[in-house]
NUDRENRO-843171 format. One record per residue (C-alpha): residue number from 1; x, y, z. Coordinates in nm, 2 decimals, decimal comma. Example, Ala and Ser with C-alpha at 12.3 -4.5 7.8 and 13.67 -1.06 7.14 Angstrom:
2
[r 1 [1,23 -0,45 0,78]]
[r 2 [1,37 -0,11 0,71]]
//
This chain:
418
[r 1 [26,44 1,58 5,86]]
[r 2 [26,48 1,70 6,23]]
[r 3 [26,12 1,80 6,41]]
[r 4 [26,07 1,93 6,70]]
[r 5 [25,98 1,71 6,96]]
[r 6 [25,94 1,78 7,35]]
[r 7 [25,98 1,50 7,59]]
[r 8 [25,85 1,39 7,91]]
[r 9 [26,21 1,35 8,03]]
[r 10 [26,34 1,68 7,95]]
[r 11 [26,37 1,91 8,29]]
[r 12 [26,42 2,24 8,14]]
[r 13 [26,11 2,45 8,20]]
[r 14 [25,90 2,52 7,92]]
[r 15 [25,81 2,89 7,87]]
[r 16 [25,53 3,02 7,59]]
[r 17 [25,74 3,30 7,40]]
[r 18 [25,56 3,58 7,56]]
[r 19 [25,67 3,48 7,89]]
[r 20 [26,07 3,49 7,76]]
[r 21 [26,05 3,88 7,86]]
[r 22 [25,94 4,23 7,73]]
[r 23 [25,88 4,25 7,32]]
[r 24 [26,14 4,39 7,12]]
[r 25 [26,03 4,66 6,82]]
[r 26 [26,19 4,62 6,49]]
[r 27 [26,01 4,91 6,36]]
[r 28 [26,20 5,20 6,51]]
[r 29 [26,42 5,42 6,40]]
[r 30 [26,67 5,32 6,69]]
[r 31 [26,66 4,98 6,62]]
[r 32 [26,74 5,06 6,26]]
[r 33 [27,07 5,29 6,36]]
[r 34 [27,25 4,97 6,52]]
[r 35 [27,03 4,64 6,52]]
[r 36 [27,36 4,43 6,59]]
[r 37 [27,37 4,57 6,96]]
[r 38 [26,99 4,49 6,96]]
[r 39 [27,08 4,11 6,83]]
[r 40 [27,38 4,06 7,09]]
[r 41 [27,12 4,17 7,35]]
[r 42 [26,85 3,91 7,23]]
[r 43 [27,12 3,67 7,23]]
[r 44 [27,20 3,71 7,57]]
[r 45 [26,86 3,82 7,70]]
[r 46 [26,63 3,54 7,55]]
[r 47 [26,83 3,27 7,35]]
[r 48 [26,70 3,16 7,02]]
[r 49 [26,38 3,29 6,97]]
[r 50 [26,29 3,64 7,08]]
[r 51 [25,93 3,80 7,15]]
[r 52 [25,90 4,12 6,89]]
[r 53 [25,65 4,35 6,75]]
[r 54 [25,69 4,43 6,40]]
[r 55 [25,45 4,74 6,35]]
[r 56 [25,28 4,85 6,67]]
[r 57 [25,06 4,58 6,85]]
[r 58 [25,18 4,33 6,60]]
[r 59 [25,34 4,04 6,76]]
[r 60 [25,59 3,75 6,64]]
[r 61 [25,90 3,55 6,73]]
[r 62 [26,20 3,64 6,57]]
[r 63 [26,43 3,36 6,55]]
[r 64 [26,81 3,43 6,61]]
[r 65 [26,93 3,08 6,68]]
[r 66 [27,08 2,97 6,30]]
[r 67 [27,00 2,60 6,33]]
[r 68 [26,73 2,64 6,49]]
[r 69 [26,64 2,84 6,23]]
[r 70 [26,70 2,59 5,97]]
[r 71 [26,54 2,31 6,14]]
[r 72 [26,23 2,56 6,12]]
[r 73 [26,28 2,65 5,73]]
[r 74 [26,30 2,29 5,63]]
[r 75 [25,99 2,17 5,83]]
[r 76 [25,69 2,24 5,63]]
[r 77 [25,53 1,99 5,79]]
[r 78 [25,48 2,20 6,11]]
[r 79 [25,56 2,54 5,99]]
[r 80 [25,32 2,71 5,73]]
[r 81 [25,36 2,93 5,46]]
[r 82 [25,04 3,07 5,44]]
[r 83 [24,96 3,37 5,63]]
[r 84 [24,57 3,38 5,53]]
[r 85 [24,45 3,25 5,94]]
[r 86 [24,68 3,48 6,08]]
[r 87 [24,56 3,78 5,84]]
[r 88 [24,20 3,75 5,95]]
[r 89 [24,32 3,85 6,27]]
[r 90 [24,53 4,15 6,21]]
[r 91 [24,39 4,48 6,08]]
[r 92 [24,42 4,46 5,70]]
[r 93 [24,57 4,82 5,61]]
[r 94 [24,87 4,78 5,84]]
[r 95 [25,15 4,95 5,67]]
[r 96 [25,38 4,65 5,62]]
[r 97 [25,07 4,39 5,51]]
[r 98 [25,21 4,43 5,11]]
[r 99 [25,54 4,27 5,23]]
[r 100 [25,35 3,96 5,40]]
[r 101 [25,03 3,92 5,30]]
[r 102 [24,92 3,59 5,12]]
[r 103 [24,98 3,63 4,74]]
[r 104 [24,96 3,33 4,48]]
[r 105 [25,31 3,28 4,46]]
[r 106 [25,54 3,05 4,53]]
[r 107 [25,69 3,23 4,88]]
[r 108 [25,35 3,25 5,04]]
[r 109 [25,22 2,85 4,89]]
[r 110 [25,32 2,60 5,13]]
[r 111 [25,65 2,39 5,01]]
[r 112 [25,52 2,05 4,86]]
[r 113 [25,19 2,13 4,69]]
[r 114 [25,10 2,11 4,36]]
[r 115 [25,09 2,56 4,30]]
[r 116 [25,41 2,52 4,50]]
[r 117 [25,55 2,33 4,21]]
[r 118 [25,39 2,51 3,97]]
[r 119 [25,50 2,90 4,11]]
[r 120 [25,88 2,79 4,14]]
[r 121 [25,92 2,58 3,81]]
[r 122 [25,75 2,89 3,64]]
[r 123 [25,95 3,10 3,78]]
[r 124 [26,32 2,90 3,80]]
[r 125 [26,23 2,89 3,38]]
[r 126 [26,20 3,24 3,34]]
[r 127 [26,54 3,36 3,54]]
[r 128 [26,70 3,06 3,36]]
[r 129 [26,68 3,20 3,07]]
[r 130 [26,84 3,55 3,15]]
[r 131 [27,17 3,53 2,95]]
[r 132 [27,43 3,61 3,22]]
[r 133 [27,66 3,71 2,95]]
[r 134 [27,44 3,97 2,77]]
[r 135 [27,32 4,08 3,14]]
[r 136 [27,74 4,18 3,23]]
[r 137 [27,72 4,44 2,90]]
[r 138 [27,33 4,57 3,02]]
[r 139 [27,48 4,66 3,34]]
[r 140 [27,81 4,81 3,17]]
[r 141 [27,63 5,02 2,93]]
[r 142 [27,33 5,16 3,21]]
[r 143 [27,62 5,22 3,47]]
[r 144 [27,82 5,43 3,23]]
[r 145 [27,47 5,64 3,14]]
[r 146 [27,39 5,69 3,50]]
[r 147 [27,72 5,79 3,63]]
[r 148 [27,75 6,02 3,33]]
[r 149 [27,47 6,18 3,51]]
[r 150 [27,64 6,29 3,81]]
[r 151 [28,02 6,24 3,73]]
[r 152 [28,08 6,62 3,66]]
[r 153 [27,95 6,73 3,97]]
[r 154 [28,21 6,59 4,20]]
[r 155 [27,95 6,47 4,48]]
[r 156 [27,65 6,22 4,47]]
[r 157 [27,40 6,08 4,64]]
[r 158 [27,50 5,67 4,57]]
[r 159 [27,17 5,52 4,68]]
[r 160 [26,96 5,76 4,50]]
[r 161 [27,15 5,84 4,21]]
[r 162 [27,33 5,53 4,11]]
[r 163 [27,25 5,20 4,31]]
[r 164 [26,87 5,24 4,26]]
[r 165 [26,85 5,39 3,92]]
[r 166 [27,09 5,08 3,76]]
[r 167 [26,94 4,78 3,92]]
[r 168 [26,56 4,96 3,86]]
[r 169 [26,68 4,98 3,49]]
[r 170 [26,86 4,67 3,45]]
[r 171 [26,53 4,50 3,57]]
[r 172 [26,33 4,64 3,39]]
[r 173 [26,53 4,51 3,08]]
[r 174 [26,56 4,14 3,17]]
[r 175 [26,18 4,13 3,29]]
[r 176 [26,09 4,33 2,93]]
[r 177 [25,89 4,62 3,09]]
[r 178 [25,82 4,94 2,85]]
[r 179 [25,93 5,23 3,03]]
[r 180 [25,61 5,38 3,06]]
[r 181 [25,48 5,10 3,25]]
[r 182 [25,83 5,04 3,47]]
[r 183 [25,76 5,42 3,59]]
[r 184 [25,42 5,26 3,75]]
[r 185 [25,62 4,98 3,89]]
[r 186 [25,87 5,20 4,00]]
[r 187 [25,66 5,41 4,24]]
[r 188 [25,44 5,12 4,36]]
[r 189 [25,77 4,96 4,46]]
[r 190 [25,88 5,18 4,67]]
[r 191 [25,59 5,28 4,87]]
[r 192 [25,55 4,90 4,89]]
[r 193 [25,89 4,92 5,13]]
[r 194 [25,81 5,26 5,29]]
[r 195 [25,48 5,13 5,43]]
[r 196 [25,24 5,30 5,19]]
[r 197 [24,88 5,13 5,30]]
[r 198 [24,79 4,82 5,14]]
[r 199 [24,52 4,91 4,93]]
[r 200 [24,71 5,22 4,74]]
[r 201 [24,98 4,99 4,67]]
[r 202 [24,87 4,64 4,54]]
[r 203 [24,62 4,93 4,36]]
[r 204 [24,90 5,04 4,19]]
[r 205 [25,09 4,68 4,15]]
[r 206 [24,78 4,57 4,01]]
[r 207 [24,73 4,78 3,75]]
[r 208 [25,10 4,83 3,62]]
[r 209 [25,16 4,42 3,61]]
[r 210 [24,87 4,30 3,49]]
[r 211 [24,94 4,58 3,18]]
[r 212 [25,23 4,42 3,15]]
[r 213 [25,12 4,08 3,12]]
[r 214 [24,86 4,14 2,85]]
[r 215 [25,13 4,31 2,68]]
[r 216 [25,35 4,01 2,70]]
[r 217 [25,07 3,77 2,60]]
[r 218 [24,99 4,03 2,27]]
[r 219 [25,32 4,08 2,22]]
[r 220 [25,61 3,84 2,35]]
[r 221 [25,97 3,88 2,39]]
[r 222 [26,33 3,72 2,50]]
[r 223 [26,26 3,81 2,89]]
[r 224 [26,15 3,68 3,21]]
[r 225 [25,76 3,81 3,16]]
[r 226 [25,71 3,63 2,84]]
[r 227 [25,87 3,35 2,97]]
[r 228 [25,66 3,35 3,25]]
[r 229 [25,35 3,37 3,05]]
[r 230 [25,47 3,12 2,80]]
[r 231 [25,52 2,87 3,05]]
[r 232 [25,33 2,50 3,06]]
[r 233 [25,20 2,59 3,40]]
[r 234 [24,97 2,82 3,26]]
[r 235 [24,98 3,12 3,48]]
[r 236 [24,64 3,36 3,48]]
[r 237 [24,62 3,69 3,52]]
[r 238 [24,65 3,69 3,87]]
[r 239 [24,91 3,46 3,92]]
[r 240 [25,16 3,58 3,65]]
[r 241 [25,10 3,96 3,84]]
[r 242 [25,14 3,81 4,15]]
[r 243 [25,53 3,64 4,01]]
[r 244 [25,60 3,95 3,93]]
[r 245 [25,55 4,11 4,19]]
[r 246 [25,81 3,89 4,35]]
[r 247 [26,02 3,97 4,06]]
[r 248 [26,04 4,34 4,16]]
[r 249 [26,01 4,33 4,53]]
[r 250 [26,29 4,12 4,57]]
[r 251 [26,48 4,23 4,26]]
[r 252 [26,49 4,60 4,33]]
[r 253 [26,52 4,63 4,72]]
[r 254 [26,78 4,35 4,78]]
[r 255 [27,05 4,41 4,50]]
[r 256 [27,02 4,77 4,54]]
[r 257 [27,09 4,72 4,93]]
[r 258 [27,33 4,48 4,85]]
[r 259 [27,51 4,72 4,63]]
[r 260 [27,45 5,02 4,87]]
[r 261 [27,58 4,84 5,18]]
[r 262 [27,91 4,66 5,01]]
[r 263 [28,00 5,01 4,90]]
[r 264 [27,97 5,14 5,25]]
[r 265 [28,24 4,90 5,39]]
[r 266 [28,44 4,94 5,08]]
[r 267 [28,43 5,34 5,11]]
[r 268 [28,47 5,30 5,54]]
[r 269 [28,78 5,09 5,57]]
[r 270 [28,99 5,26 5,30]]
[r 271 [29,30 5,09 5,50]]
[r 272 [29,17 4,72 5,42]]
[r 273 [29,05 4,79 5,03]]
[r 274 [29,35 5,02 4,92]]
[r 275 [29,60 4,87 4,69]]
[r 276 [29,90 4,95 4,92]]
[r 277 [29,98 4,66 5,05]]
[r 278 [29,89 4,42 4,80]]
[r 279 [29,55 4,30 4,65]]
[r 280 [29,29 4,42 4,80]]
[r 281 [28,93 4,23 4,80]]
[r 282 [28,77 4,08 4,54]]
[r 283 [28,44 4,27 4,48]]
[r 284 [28,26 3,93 4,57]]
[r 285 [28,45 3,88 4,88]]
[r 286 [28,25 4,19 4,99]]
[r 287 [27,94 4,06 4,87]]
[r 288 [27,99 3,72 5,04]]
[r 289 [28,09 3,96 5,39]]
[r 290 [27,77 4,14 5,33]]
[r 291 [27,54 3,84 5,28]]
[r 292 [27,69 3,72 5,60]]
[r 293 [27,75 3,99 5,81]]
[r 294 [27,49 4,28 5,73]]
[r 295 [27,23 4,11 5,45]]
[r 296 [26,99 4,38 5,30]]
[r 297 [26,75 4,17 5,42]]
[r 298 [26,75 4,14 5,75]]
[r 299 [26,45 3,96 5,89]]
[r 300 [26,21 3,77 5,71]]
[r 301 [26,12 3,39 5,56]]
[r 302 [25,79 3,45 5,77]]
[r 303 [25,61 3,08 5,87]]
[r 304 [25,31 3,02 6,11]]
[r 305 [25,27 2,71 6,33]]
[r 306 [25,05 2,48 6,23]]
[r 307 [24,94 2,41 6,59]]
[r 308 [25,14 2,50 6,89]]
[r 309 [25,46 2,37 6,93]]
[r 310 [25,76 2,34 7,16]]
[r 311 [26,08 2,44 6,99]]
[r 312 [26,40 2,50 7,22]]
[r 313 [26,18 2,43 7,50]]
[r 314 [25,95 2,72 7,40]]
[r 315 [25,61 2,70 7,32]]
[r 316 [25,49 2,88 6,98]]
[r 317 [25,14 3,01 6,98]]
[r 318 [24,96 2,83 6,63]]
[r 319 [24,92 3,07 6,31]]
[r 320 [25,14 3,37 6,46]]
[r 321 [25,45 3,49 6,27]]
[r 322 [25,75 3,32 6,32]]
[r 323 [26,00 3,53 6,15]]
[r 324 [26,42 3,43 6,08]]
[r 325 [26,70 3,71 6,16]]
[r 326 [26,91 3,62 5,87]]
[r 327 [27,15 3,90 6,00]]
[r 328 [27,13 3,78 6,37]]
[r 329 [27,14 3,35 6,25]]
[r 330 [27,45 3,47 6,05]]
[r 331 [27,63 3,67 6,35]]
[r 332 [27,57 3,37 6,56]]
[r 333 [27,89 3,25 6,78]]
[r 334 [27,73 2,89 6,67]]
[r 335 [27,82 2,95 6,31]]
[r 336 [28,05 3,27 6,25]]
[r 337 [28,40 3,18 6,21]]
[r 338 [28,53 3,55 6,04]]
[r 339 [28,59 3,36 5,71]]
[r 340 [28,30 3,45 5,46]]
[r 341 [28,43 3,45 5,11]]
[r 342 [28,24 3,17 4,90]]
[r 343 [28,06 3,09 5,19]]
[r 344 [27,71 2,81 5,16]]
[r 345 [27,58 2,84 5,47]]
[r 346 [27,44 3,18 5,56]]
[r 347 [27,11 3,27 5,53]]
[r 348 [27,08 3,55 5,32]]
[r 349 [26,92 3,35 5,03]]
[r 350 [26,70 3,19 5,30]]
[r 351 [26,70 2,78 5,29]]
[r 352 [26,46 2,48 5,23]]
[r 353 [26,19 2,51 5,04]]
[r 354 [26,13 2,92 4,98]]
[r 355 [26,48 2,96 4,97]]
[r 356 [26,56 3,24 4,72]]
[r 357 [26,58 3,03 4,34]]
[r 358 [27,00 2,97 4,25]]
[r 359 [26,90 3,23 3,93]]
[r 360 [26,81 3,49 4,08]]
[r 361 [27,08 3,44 4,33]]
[r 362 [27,32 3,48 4,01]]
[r 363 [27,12 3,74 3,84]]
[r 364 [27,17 3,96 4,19]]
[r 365 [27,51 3,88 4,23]]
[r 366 [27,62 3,97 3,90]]
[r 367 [27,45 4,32 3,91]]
[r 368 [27,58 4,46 4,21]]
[r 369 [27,96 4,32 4,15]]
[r 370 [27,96 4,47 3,82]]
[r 371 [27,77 4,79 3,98]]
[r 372 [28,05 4,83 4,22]]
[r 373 [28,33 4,75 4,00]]
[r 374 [28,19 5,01 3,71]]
[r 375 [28,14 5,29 3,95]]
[r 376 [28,50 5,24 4,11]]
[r 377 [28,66 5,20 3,79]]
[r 378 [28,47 5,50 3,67]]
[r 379 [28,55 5,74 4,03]]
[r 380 [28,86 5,54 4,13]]
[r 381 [28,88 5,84 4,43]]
[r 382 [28,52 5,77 4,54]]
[r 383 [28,53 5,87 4,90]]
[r 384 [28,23 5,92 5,19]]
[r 385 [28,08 6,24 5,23]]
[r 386 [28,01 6,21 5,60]]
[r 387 [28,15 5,97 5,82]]
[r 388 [28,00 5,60 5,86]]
[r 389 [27,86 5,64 6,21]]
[r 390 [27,71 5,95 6,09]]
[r 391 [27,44 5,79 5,82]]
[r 392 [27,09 5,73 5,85]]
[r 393 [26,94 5,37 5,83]]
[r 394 [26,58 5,34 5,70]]
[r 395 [26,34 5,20 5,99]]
[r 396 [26,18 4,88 5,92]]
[r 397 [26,14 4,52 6,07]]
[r 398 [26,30 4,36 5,74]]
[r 399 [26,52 4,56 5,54]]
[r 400 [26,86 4,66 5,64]]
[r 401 [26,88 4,96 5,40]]
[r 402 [27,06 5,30 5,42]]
[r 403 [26,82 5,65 5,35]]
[r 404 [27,10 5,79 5,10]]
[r 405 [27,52 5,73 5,06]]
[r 406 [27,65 6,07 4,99]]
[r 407 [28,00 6,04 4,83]]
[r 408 [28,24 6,27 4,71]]
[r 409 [28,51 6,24 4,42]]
[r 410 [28,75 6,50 4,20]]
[r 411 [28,51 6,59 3,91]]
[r 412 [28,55 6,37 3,64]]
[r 413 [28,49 6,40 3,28]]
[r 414 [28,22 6,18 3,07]]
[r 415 [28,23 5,82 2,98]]
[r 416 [28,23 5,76 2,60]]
[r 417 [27,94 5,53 2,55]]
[r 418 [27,87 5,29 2,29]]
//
C-alpha cells in the first residue's frame, strides 16, 4: 500500500488546501449545466486536489487527480470513514446531511473492522442471491407496462415517466417491498436527493424501513430484505434500516441516472448510433462511456483525515471532507485514453474498501441495459424533444442527473403483455 509521506528533501512548497486559491461551489445551478469546463479549470487552476464548498459555508477538498485518488481510497489507515467528528461541527439540518451523515452501514464503518465485515458480508449475501436471470424478465415485463403508459401519446417525459418509474419498481421487487410501503420509500427517496432537511427525511426512511423489516422478520421471502434479515450477522432493527437505506439510495438515483444519461448520448449523436453504416454500439459500450465519461455520480466516496496530512505536497486539515470527482479522476489526461468499452479502471464503482459490491454492480448494469434496449426496441424512432444543450441538469455537489428527458416518437400502438 502507497502512504503518503512528505520528506525533508522534497523542495516543492507545501501549501494547506485553502491557500491553493478561491473555493469552488458544487452546489449551483451553473456548476450543474457544464461541470466538465469547471473540472478542466480545477485541473489547470489547482492540480489534484481542489478547495470546494458543497452547501454554502461547507468546506472540503475535492480530489481530481485519479491516482491520487486511489492512493487515498485504499488507505484507511490515514483516511476515515466516519464522519461523526466532522458532524459535530457542521449544523445538523443542512440540506445534504442525509447523503453523508454517519449511518451504521458498511459505507460510513471504517474498512477493516469487525461491523465493516459484518455490513458488507450481509449485504454482498443478499444481492448474491438476486437471480440475474429472473431479474432480465422483471425488467421486460415492468418496461412493457410503463411504456404502455405513454406510448400512445407520441411524446414523454423519459426521466419521469420511464427511467424512474422501472428501476423504482424493479427495486422494489428484488428487495420484496409491498407497494404500500415502496410509496413511503419512494417519497423519502427523493427528497433525500433534493435536499429535503434531515430530520423530515430519515423521519420518513425511518418509518417506511423499519416497517419493512418487521414485515420481513413476520413474514420472509426470496429477496434482498429477508435475506438481509436472515443473515448470521444478525442485523437489528437499526442496522438492517440503515442497509437498506443504502439499498435504495444507491439503487434508485444511480441506475436511473445511468439509464437517463446513456439515453441522452444515444438520442444526441444519432450519426454514431444509427445503423447506416454498420453496427452501431452495443448498449453496454454506452454504459461503460457513461461510467467513464459522465457517471451519475459524480462526486463522492467522502473520507476524513485522521490527523493532518501532506498529500501532493498539500496539507489536509484532520476530520474535514475529502471528497473524489469520479467524473473529473475519469477525464484525467493521466488515465483517459478515448477507449472505454469493458473498461476496470474508472471510478464510477468507487475502489478499495467501500467500493460499490460486484452484485450490485451487476444488478445496475443489467437494469438499465435492458431499460434502454426495451424502450428502443419498443419506440425504434425515439428522438429528443429539445436539443442537448438546451436541457436542464439538477444542482447538486454529487449527482450528475438531468431535471426531465423530453422525447418525441410517431405514436405507437400497445405492447401485448404477458
Amino acid at each position: 500500500m502507497q502512504h503518503f509521506v512528505h520528506t525533508e528533501h522534497d523542495d516543492t512548497p507545501t501549501l494547506s488546501v485553502e491557500q491553493l486559491g478561491p473555493r469552488v461551489p458544487l452546489y449551483t445551478p451553473e456548476f450543474a449545466a457544464d461541470p466538465h469546463a469547471t473540472y478542466r479549470e480545477m485541473r489547470s487552476r489547482y492540480g489534484t486536489l481542489v478547495p470546494v464548498e458543497i452547501w454554502p459555508g461547507i468546506s472540503a477538498t475535492l480530489v481530481i487527480g485519479y491516482h491520487t485518488a486511489v492512493r487515498i481510497l485504499h488507505d484507511p489507515e490515514h483516511f476515515s470513514a466516519d464522519p461523526r467528528p466532522w458532524q459535530k461541527t457542521v449544523p445538523a439540518n443542512l440540506p445534504i446531511m442525509p447523503m453523508i451523515e454517519w449511518r451504521p452501514n458498511a459505507l460510513r464503518t471504517n474498512g477493516n473492522t469487525v461491523n465493516h465485515t459484518r455490513y458488507r458480508e450481509a449485504t454482498n449475501a443478499a444481492l448474491a442471491g438476486v437471480n440475474l436471470h429472473g431479474l432480465r424478465a422483471q425488467v421486460e415485463r415492468h418496461a412493457v407496462e410503463i411504456i404502455n403508459g405513454f406510448c400512445v401519446d407520441g411524446s414523454a417525459d423519459l426521466l419521469s415517466q420511464y427511467c424512474l418509474p422501472l428501476v423504482f419498481s424493479v427495486l422494489n421487487e428484488i428487495i420484496g417491498c409491498p407497494p404500500e410501503i415502496g410509496e413511503q420509500v419512494a417519497a423519502a427517496s427523493a427528497a433525500l436527493f433534493e435536499g429535503v432537511d434531515t430530520a423530515t427525511v430519515n423521519a420518513m426512511l425511518d418509518a417506511a424501513l423499519l416497517e419493512l423489516t418487521q414485515l420481513k422478520r413476520r413474514e420472509p421471502g426470496d429477496d434482498i430484505a429477508t435475506r438481509l434479515v436472515q443473515h448470521p450477522a444478525r442485523l437489528t432493527d437499526i442496522e438492517m434500516i440503515h442497509q437498506l437505506v443504502t439499498c435504495y439510495s444507491a439503487g434508485i438515483e444511480i441506475p436511473q441516472n445511468l439509464i437517463a444519461n446513456s439515453l441522452l448520448l444515444i438520442l444526441s449523436d444519432a450519426q454514431r448510433f444509427s445503423a447506416v453504416n454498420g453496427f452501431p454500439p452495443s448498449t453496454q459500450s454506452v454504459l461503460d462511456e457513461i461510467l467513464t465519461t459522465d457517471p451519475p455520480l459524480a462526486n463522492y466516496c467522502l473520507t476524513y483525515p485522521r490527523q493532518p496530512i501532506i498529500v501532493d505536497n498539500v496539507w489536509l486539515p484532520v476530520d474535514q471532507p475529502v471528497i473524489t470527482s469520479m467524473a473529473a479522476c475519469n477525464n484525467s489526461p493521466e488515465v483517459n485514453t478515448g477507449e472505454y468499452a469493458g473498461n476496470g479502471w474508472h471510478l464510477a464503482w468507487g475502489t478499495g474498501p467501500h467500493a460499490c459490491p460486484s452484485h450490485a454492480r451487476s444488478v445496475s448494469q443489467l437494469i438499465a441495459r435492458d431499460a434502454i434496449d426495451q424502450l428502443l426496441d419498443a419506440l425504434p424512432e425515439l428522438a429528443l424533444a429539445v436539443p442537448a444543450d438546451q436541457l436542464e441538469w439538477r444542482p447538486g455537489p454529487f449527482h450528475r442527473a438531468l431535471a426531465a428527458l423530453p422525447a418525441v416518437f410517431p405514436p405507437s400502438p400497445r405492447m401485448h403483455t404477458r
